[in-house]
C-alpha positions, 0 to 999 in steps of 0.5 A: 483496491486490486489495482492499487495492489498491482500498480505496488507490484509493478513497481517492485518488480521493476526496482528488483528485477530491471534495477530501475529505481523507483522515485521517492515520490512513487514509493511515497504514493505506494506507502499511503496506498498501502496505508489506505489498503490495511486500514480497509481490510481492518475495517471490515475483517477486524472492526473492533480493532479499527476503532482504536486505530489512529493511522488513518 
């Protein structure tokens, strides 16, 4: 998970700070990687709360 983390920053940094754009493709991959990332932390530090949970 901590490298899904960093590869996401690497990305903003370099869309807000160089003004590269960052392709549809990549932002596609960084928002399933975010969506795999809360489904996680919701499993373990809210379990009763991911069994109701459908994204995933």
């Amino acid at each position: 998970m901590g490298r899904l983390l960093k590869h996401a920053e690497t990305f903003r940094y370099v869309a807000d700070y160089e003004g590269d754009p960052v392709e549809m493709s990549d932002a596609r991959e960084m928002v399933e990687q975010a969506e795999t990332f809360v489904a996680a932390m919701r499993a373990e530090f809210m379990p009763e709360e991911s069994d109701d949970n459908d994204y995933v």
